[in-house]
PDB file of the backbone (N, CA, C, O) and the ligand in Angstrom, with CONECT records:
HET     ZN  A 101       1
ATOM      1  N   UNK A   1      -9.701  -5.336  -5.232  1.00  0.00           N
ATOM      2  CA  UNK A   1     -10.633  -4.210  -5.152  1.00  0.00           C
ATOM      3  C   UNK A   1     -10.851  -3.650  -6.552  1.00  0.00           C
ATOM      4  O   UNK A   1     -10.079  -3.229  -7.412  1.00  0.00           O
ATOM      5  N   UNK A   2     -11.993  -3.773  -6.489  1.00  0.00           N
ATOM      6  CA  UNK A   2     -12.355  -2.849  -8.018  1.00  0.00           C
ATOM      7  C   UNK A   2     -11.858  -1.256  -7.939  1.00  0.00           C
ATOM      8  O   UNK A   2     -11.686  -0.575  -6.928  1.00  0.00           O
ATOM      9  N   UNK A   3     -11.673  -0.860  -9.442  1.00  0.00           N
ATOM     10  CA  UNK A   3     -10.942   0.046  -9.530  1.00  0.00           C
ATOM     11  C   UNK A   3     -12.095   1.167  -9.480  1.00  0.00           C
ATOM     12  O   UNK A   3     -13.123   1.019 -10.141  1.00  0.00           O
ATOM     13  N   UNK A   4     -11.876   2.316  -8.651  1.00  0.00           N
ATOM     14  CA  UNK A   4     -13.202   3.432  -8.187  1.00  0.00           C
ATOM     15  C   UNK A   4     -13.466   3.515  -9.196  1.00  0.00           C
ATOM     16  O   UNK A   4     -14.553   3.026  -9.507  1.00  0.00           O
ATOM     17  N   UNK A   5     -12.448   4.320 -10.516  1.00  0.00           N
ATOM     18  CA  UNK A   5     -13.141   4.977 -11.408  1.00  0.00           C
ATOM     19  C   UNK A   5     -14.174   4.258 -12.393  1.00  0.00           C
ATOM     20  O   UNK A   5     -15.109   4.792 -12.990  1.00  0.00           O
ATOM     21  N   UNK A   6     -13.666   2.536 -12.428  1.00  0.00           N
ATOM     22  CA  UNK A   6     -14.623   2.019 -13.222  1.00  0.00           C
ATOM     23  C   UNK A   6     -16.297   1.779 -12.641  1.00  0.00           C
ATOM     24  O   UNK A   6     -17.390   1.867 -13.200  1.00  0.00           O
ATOM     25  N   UNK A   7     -16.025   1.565 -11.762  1.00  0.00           N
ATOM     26  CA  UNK A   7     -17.751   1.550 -10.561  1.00  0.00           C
ATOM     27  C   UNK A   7     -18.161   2.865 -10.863  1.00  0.00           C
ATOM     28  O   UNK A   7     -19.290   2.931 -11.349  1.00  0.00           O
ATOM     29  N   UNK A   8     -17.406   4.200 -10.672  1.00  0.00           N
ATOM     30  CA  UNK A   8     -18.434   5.508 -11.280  1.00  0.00           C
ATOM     31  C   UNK A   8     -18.616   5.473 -12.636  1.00  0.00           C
ATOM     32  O   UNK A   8     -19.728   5.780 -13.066  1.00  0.00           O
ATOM     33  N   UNK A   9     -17.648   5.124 -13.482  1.00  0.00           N
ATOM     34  CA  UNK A   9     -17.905   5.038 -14.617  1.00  0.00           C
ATOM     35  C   UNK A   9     -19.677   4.330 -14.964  1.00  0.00           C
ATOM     36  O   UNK A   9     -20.656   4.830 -15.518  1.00  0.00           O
ATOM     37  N   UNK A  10     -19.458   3.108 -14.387  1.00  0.00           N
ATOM     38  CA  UNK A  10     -20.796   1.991 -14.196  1.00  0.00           C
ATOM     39  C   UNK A  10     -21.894   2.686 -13.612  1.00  0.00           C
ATOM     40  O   UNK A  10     -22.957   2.738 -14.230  1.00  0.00           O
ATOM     41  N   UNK A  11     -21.785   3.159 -12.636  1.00  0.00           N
ATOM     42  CA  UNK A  11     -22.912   3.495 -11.871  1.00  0.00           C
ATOM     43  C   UNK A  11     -23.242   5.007 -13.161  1.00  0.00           C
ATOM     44  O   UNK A  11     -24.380   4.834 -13.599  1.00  0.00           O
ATOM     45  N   UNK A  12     -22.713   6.070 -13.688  1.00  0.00           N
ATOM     46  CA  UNK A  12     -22.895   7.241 -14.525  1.00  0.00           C
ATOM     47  C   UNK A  12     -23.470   6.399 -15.782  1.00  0.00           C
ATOM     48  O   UNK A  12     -24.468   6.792 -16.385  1.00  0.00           O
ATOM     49  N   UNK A  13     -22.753   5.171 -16.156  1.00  0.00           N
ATOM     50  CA  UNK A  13     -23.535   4.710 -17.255  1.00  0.00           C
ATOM     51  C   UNK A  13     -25.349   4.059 -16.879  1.00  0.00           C
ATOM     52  O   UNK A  13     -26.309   4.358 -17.591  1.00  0.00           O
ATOM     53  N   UNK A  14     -25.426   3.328 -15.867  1.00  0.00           N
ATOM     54  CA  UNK A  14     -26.585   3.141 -15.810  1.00  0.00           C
ATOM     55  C   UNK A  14     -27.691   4.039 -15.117  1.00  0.00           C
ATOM     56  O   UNK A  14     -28.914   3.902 -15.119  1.00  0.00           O
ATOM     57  N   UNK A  15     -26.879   5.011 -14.516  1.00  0.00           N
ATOM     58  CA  UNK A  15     -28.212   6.370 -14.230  1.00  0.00           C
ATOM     59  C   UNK A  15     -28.317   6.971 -15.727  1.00  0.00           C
ATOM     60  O   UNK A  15     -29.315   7.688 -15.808  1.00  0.00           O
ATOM     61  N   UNK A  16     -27.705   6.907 -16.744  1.00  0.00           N
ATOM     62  CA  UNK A  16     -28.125   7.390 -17.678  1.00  0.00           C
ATOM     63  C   UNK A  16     -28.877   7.210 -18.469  1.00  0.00           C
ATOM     64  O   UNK A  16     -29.632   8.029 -18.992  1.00  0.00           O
ATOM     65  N   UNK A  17     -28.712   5.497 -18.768  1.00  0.00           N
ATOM     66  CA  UNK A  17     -30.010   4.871 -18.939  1.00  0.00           C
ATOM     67  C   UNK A  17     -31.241   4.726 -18.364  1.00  0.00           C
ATOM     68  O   UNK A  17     -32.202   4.364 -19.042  1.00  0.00           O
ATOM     69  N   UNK A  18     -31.355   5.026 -16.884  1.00  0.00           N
ATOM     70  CA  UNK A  18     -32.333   5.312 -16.082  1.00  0.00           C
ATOM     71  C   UNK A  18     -32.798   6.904 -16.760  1.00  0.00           C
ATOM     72  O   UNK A  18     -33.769   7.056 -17.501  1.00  0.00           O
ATOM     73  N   UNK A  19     -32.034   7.808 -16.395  1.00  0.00           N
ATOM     74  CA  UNK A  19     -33.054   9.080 -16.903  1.00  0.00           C
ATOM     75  C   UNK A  19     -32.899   9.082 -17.839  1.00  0.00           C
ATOM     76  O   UNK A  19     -32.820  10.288 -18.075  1.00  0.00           O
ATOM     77  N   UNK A  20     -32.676   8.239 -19.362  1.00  0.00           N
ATOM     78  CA  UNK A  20     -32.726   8.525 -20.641  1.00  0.00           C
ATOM     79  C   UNK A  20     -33.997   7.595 -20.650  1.00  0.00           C
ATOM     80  O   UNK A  20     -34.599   7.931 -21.670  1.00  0.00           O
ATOM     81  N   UNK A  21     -34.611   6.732 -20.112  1.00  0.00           N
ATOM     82  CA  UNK A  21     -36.025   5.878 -20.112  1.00  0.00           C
ATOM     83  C   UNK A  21     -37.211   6.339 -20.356  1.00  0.00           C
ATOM     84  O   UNK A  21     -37.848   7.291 -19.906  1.00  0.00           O
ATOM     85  N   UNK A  22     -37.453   5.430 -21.231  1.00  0.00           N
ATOM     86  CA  UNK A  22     -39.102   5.599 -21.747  1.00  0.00           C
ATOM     87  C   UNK A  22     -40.174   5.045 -21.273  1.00  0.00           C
ATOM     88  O   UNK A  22     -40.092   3.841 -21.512  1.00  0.00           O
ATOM     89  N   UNK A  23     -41.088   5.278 -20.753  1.00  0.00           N
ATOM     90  CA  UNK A  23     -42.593   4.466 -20.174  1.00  0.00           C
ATOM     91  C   UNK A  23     -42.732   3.486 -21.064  1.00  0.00           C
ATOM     92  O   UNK A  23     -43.304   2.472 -20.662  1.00  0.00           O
ATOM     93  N   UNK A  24     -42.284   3.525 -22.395  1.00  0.00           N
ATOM     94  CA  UNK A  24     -42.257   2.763 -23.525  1.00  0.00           C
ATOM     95  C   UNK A  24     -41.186   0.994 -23.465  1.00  0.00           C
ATOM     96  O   UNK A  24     -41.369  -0.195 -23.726  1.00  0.00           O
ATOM     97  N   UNK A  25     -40.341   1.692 -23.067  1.00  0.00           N
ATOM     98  CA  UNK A  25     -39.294   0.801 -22.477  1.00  0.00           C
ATOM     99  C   UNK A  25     -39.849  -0.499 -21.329  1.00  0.00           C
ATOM    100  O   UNK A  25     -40.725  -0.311 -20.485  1.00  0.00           O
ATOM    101  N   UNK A  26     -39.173  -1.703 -21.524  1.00  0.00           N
ATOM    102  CA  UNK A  26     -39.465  -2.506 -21.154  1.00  0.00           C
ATOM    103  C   UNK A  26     -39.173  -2.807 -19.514  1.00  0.00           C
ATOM    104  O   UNK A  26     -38.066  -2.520 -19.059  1.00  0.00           O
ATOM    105  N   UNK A  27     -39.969  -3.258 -18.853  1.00  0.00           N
ATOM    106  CA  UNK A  27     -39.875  -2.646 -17.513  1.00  0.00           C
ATOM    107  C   UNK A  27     -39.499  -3.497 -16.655  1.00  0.00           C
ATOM    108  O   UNK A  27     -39.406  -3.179 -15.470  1.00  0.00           O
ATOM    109  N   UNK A  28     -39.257  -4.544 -17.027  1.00  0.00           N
ATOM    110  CA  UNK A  28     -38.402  -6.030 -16.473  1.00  0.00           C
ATOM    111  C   UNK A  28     -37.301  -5.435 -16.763  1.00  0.00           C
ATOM    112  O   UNK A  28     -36.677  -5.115 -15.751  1.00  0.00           O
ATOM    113  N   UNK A  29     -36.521  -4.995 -18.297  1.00  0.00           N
ATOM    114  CA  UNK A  29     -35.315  -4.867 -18.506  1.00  0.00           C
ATOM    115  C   UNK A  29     -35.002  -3.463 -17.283  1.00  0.00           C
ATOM    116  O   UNK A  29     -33.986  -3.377 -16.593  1.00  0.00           O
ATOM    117  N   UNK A  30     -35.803  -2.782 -17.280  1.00  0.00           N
ATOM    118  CA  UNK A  30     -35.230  -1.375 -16.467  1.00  0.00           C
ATOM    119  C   UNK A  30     -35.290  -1.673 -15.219  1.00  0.00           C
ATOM    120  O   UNK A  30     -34.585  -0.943 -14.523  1.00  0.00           O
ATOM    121  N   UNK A  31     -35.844  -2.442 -14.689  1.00  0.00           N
ATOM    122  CA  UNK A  31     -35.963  -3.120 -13.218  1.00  0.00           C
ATOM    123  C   UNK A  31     -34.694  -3.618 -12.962  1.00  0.00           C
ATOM    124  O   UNK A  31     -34.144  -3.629 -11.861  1.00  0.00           O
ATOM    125  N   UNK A  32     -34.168  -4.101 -14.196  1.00  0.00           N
ATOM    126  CA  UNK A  32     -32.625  -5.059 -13.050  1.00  0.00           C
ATOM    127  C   UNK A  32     -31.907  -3.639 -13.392  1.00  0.00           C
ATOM    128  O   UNK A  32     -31.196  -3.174 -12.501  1.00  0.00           O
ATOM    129  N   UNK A  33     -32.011  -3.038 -14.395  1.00  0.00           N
ATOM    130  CA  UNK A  33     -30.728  -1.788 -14.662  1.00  0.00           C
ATOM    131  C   UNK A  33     -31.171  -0.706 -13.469  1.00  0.00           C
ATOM    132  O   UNK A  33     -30.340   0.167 -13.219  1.00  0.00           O
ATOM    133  N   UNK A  34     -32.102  -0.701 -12.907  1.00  0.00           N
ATOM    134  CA  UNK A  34     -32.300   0.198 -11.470  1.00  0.00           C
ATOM    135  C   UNK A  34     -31.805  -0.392 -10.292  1.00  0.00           C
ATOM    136  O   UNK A  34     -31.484   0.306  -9.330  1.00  0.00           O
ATOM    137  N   UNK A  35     -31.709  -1.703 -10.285  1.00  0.00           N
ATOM    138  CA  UNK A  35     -31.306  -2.758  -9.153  1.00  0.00           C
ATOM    139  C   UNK A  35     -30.089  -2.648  -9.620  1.00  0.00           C
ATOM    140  O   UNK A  35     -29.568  -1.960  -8.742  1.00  0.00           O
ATOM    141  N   UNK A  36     -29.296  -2.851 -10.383  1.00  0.00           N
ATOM    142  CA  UNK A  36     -27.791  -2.889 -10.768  1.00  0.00           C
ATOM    143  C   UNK A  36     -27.325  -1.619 -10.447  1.00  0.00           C
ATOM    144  O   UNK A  36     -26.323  -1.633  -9.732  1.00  0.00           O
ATOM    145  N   UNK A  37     -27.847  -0.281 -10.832  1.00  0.00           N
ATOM    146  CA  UNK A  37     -27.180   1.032 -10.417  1.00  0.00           C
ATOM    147  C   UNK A  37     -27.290   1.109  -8.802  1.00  0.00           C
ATOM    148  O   UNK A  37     -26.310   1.424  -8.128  1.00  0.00           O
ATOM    149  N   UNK A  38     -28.541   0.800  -8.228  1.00  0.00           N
ATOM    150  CA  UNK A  38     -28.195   0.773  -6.342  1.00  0.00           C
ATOM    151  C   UNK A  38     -27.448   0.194  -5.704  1.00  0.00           C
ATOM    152  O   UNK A  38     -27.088   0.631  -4.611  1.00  0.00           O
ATOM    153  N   UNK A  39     -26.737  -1.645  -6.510  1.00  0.00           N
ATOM    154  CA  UNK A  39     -26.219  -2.399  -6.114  1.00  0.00           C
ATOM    155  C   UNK A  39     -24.597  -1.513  -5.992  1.00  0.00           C
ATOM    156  O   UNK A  39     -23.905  -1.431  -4.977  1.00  0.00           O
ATOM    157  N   UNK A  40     -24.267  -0.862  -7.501  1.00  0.00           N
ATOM    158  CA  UNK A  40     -23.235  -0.366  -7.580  1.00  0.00           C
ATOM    159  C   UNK A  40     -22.944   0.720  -7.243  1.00  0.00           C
ATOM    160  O   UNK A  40     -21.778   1.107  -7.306  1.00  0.00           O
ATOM    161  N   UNK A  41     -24.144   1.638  -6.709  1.00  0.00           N
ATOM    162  CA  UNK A  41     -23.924   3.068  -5.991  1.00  0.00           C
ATOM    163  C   UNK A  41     -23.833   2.760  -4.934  1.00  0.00           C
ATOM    164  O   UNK A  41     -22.914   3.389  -4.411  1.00  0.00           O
ATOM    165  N   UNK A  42     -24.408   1.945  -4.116  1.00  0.00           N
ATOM    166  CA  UNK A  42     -23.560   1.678  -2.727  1.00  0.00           C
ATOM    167  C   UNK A  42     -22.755   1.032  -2.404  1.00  0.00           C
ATOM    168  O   UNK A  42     -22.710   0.959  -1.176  1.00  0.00           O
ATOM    169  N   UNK A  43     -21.678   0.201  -3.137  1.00  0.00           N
ATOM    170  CA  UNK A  43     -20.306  -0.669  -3.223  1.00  0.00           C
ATOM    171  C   UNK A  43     -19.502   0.986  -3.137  1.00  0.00           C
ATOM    172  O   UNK A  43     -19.089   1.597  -2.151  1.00  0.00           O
ATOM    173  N   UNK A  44     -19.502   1.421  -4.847  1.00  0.00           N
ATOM    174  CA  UNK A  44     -18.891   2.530  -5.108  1.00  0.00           C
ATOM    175  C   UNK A  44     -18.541   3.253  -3.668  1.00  0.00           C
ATOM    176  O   UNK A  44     -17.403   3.441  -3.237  1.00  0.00           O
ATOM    177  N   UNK A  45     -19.966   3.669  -2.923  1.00  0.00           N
ATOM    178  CA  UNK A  45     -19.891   5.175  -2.127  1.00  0.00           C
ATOM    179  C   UNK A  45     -18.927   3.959  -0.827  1.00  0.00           C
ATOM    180  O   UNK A  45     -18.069   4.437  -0.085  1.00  0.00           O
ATOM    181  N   UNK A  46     -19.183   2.879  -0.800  1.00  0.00           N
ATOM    182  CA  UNK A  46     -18.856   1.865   0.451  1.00  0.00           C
ATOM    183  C   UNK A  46     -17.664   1.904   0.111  1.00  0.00           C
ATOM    184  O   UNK A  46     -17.030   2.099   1.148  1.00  0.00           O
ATOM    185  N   UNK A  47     -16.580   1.791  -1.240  1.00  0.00           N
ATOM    186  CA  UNK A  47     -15.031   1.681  -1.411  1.00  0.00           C
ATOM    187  C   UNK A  47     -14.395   2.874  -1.376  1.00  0.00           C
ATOM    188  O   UNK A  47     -13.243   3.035  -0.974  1.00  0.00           O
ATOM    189  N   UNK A  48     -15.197   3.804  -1.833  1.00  0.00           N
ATOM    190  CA  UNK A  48     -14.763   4.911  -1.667  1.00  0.00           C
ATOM    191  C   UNK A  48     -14.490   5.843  -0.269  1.00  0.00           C
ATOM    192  O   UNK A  48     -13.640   6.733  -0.288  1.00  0.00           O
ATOM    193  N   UNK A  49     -15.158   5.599   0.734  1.00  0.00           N
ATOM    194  CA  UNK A  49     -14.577   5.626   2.044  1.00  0.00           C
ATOM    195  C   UNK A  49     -14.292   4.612   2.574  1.00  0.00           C
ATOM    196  O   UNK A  49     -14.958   4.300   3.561  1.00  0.00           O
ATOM    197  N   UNK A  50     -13.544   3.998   2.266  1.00  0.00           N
ATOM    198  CA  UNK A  50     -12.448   3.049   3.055  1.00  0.00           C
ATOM    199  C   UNK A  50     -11.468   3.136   1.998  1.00  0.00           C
ATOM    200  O   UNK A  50     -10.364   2.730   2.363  1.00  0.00           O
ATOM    201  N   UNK A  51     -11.552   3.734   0.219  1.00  0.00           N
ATOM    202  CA  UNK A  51     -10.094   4.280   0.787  1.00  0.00           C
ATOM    203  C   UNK A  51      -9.181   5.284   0.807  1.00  0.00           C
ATOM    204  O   UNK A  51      -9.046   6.261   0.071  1.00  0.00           O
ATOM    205  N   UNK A  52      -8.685   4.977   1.578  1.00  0.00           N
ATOM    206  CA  UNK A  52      -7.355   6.170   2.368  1.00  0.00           C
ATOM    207  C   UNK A  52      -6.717   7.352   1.187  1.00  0.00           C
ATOM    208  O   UNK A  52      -6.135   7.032   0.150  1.00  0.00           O
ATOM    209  N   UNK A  53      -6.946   8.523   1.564  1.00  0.00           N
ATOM    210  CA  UNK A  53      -6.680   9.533   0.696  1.00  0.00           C
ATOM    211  C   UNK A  53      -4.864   9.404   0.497  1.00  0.00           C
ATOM    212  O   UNK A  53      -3.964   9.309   1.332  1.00  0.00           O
ATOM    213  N   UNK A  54      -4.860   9.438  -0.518  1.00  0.00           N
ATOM    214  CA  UNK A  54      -3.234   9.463  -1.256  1.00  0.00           C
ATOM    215  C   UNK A  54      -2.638  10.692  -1.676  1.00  0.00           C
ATOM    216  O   UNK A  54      -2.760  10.962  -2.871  1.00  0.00           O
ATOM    217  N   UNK A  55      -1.637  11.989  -0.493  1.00  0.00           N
ATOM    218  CA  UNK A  55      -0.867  12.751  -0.594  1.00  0.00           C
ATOM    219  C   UNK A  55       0.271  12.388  -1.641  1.00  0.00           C
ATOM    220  O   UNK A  55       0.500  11.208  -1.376  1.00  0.00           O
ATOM    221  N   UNK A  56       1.125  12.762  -2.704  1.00  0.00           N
ATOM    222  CA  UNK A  56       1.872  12.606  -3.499  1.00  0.00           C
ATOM    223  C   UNK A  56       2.356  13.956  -3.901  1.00  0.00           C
ATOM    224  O   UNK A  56       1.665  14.964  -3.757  1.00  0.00           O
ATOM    225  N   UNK A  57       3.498  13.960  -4.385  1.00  0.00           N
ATOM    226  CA  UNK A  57       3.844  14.723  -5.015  1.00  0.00           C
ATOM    227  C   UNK A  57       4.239  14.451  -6.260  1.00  0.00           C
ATOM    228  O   UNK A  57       4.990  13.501  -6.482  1.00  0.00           O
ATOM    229  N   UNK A  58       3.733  15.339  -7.332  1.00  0.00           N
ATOM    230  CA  UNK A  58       3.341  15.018  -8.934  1.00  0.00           C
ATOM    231  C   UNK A  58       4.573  15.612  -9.056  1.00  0.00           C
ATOM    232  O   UNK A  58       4.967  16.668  -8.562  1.00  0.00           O
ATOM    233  N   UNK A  59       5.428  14.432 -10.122  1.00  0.00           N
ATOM    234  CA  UNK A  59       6.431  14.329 -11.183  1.00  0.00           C
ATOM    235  C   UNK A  59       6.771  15.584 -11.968  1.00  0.00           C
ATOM    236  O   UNK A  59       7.932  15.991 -11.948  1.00  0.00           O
ATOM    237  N   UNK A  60       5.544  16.423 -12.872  1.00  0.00           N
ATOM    238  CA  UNK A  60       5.289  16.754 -13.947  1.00  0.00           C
ATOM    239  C   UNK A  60       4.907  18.707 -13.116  1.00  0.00           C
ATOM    240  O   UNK A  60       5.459  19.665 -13.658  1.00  0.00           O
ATOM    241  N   UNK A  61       4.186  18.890 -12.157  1.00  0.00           N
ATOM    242  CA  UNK A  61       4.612  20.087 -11.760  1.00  0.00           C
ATOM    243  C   UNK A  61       5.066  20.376 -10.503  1.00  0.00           C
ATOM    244  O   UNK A  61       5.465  21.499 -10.196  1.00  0.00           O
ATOM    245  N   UNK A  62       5.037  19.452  -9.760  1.00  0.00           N
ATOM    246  CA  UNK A  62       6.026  19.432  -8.423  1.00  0.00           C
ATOM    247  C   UNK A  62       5.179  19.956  -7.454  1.00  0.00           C
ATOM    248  O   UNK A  62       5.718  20.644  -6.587  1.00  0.00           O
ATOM    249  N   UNK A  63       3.675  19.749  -7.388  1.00  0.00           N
ATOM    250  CA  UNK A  63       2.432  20.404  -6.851  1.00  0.00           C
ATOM    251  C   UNK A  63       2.622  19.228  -5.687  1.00  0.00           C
ATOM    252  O   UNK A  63       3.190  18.203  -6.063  1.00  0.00           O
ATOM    253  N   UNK A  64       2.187  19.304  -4.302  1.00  0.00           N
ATOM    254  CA  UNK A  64       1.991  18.084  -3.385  1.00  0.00           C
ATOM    255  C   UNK A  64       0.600  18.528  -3.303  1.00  0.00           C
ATOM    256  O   UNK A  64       0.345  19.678  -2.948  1.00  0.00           O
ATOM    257  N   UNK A  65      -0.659  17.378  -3.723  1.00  0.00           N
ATOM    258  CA  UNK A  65      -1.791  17.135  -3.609  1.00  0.00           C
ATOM    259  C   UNK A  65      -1.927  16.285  -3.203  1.00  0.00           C
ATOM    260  O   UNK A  65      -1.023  15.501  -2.909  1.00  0.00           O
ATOM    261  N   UNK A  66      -3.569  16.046  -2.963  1.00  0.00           N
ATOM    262  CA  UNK A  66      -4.109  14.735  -2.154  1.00  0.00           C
ATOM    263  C   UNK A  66      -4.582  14.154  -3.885  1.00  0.00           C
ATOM    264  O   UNK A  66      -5.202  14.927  -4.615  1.00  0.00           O
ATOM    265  N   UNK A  67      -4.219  12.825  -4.339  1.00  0.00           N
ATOM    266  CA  UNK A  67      -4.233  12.451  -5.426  1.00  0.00           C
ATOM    267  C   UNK A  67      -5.975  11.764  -5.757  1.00  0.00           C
ATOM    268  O   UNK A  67      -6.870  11.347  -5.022  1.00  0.00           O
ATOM    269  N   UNK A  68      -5.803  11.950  -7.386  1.00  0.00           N
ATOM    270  CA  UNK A  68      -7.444  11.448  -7.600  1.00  0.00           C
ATOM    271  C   UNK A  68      -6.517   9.744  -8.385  1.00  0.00           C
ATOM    272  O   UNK A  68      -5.335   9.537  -8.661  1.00  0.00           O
ATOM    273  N   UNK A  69      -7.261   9.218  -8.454  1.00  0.00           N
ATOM    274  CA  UNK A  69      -6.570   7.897  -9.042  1.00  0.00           C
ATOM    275  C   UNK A  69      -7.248   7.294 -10.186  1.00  0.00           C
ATOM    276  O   UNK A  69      -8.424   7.535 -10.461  1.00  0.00           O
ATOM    277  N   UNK A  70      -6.243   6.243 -11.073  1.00  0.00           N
ATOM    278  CA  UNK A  70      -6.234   6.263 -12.163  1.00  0.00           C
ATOM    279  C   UNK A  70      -6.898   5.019 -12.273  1.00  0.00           C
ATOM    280  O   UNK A  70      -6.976   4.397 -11.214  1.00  0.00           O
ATOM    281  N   UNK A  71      -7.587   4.287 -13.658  1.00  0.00           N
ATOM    282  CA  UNK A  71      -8.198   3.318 -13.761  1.00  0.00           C
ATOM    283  C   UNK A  71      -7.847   2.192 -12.949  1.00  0.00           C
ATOM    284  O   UNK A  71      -8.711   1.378 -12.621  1.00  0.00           O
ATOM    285  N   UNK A  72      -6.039   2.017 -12.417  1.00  0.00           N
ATOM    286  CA  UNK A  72      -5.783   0.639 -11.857  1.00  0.00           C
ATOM    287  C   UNK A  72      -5.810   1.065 -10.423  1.00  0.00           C
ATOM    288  O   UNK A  72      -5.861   0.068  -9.702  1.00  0.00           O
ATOM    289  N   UNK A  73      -5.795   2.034  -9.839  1.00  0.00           N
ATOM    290  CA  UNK A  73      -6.179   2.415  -8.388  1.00  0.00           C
ATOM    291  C   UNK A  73      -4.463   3.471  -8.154  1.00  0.00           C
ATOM    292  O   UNK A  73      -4.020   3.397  -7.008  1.00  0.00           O
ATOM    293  N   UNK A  74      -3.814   4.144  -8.925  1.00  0.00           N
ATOM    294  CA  UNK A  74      -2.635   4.261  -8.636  1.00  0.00           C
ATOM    295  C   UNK A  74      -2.887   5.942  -8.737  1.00  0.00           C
ATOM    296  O   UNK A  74      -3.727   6.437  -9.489  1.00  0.00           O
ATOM    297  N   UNK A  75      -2.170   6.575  -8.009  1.00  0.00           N
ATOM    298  CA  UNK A  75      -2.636   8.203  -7.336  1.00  0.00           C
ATOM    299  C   UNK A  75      -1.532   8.855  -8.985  1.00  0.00           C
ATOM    300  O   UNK A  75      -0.366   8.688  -9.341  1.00  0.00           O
ATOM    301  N   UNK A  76      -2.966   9.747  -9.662  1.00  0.00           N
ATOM    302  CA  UNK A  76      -2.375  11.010 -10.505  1.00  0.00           C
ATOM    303  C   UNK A  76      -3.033  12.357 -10.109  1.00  0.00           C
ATOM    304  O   UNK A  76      -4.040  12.694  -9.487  1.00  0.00           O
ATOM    305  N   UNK A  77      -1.883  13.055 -10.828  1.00  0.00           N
ATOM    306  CA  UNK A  77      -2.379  14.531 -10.393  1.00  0.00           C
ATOM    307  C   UNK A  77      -3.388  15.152 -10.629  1.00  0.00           C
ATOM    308  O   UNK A  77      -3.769  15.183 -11.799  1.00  0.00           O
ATOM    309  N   UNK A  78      -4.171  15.868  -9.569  1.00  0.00           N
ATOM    310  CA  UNK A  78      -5.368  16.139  -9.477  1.00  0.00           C
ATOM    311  C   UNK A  78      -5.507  17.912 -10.694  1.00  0.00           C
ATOM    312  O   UNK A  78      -6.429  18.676 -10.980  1.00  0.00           O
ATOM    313  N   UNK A  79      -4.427  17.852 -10.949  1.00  0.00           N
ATOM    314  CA  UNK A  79      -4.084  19.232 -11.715  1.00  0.00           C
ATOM    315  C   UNK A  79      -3.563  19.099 -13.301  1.00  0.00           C
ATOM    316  O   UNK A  79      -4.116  19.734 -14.199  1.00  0.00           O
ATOM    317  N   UNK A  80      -2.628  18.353 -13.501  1.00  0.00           N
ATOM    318  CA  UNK A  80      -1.949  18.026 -14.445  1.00  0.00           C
ATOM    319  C   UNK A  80      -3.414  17.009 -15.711  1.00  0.00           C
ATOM    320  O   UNK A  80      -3.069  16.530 -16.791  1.00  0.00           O
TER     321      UNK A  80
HETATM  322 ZN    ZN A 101       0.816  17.728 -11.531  1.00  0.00          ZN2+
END
């Protein structure tokens, strides 16, 4: 499974290039980078509910949260 944060990462990088676009801009090239951000905004929103929220309790202030997770998919504190 791809790791969430890198798919938002992906999907934030190519809406940016979408609303940073120029009429000027080449419109074959912005065609697949609009097809690539839908492809990856609905994987993203599709992995992201299926998966299972991760309760933990953080090391560092002893807070029990529902965890946000880290580039390799592994639950850190949503506070810290
Ligand atoms: Zn913490």
């Amino acid at each position: 499974m791809i790791a969430q944060y890198a798919l938002e990462e992906a999907v934030g990088h190519l809406g940016a290039a979408i609303m940073q676009s120029l009429p000027s801009d080449d419109q074959i090239i912005m065609d697949h980078v609009k097809a690539a951000h839908a492809i990856l905004t609905v994987v993203s929103r599709a992995q992201r509910a299926m998966t299972p929220a991760v309760t933990f309790r953080c090391p560092i202030c002893a807070e029990t949260a529902v965890a946000d997770r880290d580039l390799d998919g592994s639950p850190i504190c949503p506070k810290c």
